[in-house]
N, C-alpha and C positions, 0 to 999 in steps of 0.2 A: 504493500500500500504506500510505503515511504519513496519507492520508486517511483510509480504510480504519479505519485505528486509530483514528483520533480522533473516527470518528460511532459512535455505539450510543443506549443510555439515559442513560448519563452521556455528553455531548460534552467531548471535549476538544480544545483547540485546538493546531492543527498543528505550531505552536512547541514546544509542554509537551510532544507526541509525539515530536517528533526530535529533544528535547532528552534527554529518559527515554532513548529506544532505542540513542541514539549512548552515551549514557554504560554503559549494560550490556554494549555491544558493545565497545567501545574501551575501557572502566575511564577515562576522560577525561574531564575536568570537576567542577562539583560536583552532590553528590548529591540527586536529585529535594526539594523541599520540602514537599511533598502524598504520604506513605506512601499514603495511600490511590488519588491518579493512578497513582501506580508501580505497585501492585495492579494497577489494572485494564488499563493501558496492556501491560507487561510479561509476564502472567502468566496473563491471561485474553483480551485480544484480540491481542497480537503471534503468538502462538504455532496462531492459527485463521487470521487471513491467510496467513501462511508456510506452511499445509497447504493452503488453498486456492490457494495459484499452483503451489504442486508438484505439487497433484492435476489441475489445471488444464493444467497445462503435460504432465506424464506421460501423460494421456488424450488428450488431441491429437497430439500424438504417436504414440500407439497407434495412435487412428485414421487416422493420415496411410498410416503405414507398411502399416499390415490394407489398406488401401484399394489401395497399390499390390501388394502381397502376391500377392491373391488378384484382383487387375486387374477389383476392382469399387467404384463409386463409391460406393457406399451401405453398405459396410462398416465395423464398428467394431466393438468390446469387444463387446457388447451381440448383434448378430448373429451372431458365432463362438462364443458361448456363455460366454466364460470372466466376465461380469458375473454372470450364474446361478448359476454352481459356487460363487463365492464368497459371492453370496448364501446358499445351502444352508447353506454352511460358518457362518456366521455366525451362523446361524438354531437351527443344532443348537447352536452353542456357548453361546446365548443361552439356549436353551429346557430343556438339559439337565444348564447350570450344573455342578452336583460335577461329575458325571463326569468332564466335559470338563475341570476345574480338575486333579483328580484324574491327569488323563494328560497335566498338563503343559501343555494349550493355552488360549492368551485365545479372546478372539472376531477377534483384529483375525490371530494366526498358522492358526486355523480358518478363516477370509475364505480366504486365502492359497493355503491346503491345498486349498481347495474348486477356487478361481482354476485352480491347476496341475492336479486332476483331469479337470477339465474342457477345459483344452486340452488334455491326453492322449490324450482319448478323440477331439476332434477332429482332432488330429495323424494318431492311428491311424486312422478311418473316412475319413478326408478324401484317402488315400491308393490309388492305382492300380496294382496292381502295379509295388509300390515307387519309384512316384512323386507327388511331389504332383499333386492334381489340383485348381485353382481352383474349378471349378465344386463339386463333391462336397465341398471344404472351405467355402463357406458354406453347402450343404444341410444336411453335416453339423452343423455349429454351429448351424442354428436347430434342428436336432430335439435334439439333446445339450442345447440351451438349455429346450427345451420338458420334456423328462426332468427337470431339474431345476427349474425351473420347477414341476413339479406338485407334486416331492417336499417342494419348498419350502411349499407349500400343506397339503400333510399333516402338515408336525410342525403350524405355526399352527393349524391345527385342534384340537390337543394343547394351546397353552400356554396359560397364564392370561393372566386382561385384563390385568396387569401386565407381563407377558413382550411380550404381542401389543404392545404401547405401544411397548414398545423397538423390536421388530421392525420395527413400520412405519415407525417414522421411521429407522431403520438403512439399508432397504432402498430409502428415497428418500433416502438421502443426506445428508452431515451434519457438518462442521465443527467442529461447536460444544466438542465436549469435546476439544478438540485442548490437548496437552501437549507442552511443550519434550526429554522425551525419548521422545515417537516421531517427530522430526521429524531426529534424524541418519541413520536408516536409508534411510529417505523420500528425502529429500534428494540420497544417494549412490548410489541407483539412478537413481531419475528425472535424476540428471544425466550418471552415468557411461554408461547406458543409450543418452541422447539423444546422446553423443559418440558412443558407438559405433556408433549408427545413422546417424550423419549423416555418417561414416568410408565408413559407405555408398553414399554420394551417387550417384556415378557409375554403379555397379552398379544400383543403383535404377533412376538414369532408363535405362539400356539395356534393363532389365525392363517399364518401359512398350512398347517397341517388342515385344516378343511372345515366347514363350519361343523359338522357333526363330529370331529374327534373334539375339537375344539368349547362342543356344549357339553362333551361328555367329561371334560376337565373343570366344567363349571363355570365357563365363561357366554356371557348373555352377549351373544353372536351382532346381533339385532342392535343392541344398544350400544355395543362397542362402535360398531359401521356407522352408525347415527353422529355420536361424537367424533369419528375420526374425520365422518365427509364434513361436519362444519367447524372443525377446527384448522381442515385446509383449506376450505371455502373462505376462512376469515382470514389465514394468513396469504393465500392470492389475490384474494380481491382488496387487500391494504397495500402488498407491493405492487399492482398492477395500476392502483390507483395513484400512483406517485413516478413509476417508470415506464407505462405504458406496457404493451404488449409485448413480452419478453419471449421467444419461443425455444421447444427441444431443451432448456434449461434444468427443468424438472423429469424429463425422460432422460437426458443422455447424464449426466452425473452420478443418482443413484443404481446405474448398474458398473461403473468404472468402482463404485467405492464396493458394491457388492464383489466384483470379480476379483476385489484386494486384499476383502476381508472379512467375505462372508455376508450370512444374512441375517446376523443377528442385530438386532435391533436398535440394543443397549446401546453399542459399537457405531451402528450405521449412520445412526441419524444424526450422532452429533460431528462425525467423517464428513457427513453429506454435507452439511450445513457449513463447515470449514472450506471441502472441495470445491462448493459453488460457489463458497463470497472470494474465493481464491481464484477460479475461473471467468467471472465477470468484473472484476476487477481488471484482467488481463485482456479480456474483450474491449471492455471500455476504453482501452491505453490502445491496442488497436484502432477504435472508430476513430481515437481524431489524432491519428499518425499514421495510418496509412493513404490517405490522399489530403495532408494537407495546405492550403488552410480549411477545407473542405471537413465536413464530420459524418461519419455513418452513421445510420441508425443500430444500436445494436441488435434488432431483429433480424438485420441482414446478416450477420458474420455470425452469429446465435445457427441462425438457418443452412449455413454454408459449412458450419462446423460441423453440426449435430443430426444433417441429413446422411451425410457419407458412415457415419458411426450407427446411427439407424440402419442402413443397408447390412453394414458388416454383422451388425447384432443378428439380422434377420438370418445371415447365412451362417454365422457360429451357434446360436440355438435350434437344437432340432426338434425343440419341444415344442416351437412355432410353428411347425411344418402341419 
């Protein structure tokens, strides 16, 4: 992350960074010499790192958890729907400006709103007489996802080229206007979250073995799935509401950390959560060095990464076949 900080258009060297960061964090030492390092170290690139390892880490995690959820390997954010809903959300609060200011919402609490209606609808469809059903909750989430999805499609059709500019690079993903106070909300989800899932452990891996060995060890199948699907529903739809649509982030991480070290739980989730905020981090220092002064979206190199690894997954599993 200290590297991180100190490549962009202005380099600064690793020293001048954790000399600036220790001294804001701590009040210890003396005060930066270069106003204008401090500027950019402090205030413009410290506070986009820090959103990309929480968003990093929170998504991975998502994914980890969806994936034993709904006891498929190719699940995450993105296929249950709730990257969609919050897309929507995002898209209406972008495009329809007053109103939405009007009743109170940014674009990053509209993300949010979208995030949770969207797992609602697949909480409720995903459901068997009154039980979860694995299967039917990721049917439902790709059709719940495609629903919004389209609608997403029809405001864009609505907004101005100015609107649309924002929208596209929102909806691939995006760092950059990161500020120091959306980052305590952030923060104390993605972390209190990954405690409380990872509180889980045990539960989890006994839910690998099947829902009925799993009820025969005493664990209440039903409620467990109930709590996991919105405790990742809350922790996607808070980072997607602040970094936009991040993809493959929550699919391709928790099987690099599985193939390292297993599937236990205890281990996994807090690997995961490390490997992701480690991985986007490293993205992000990509989107604005490799064409700059220019910046990618990080859903593009997310996508460019984690599609070729998707393919190989496909061909190294033969339990997918």
């Amino acid at each position: 992350m200290i590297v991180a900080i100190g490549v962009g258009a202005v380099n600064v060297p690793v020293g001048d960074v954790w000399h600036i960061v220790v001294h804001h964090v701590t009040g210890s030492g003396t005060a930066p010499s270069d106003p204008a390092l401090d500027q950019i170290v402090w205030n413009f690139r410290a506070p986009r790192v820090v959103l990309a390892a929480l968003a990093g880490a929170g998504l991975a995690v998502s994914g980890a958890v969806l994936q034993s959820a709904v006891t498929n390997p190719l699940a995450d954010p993105t296929v249950l729907g709730f990257s969609y809903g919050a897309t929507l959300g995002a898209v209406l609060a972008i495009t329809l400006g007053g109103s939405v200011a009007a009743a109170g919402l940014g674009v990053s609490t509209a993300a949010f709103l979208g995030a949770m209606v969207a797992g609602a609808l697949v909480f409720a469809l995903g459901q068997r007489r009154g039980r979860m059903a694995p299967t039917r909750l990721v049917l439902s989430g790709v059709a719940v996802g495609y629903v919004f999805l389209s609608a997403t499609s029809f405001v864009q059709l609505h907004a101005s080229p100015n609107e649309l500019r924002t929208v596209l690079f929102w909806t691939l993903g995006s760092v950059a206007g990161a500020q120091w106070d959306q980052l305590p909300t952030v923060a104390v989800v993605v972390i209190v979250t990954t405690v409380l899932l990872t509180l889980f452990g045990r539960r989890l891996n006994v839910l690998l073995a099947g829902d009925e060995s799993a009820t025969a060890l005493g664990v209440d199948v039903h409620r467990l799935r109930l709590v996991l699907l919105v405790l990742s529903a809350l922790l996607t739809g808070t980072v997607i509401a602040v970094a936009g649509g991040i993809g493959f982030v929550g699919l391709m991480i928790p099987h690099l950390v599985r193939l390292s070290t297993g599937a236990d739980h205890r281990r996994l989730l807090p690997l995961t959560a490390l490997l992701g905020a480690v991985y986007l981090v490293l993205v992000d220092l990509l989107s604005r060095t490799l064409d700059r002064p220019n910046e990618l979206p990080l859903g593009i190199l997310t996508a460019l990464l984690g599609a070729p690894f998707f393919l190989w997954l496909l061909r190294r599993n033969k339990a997918m076949d």
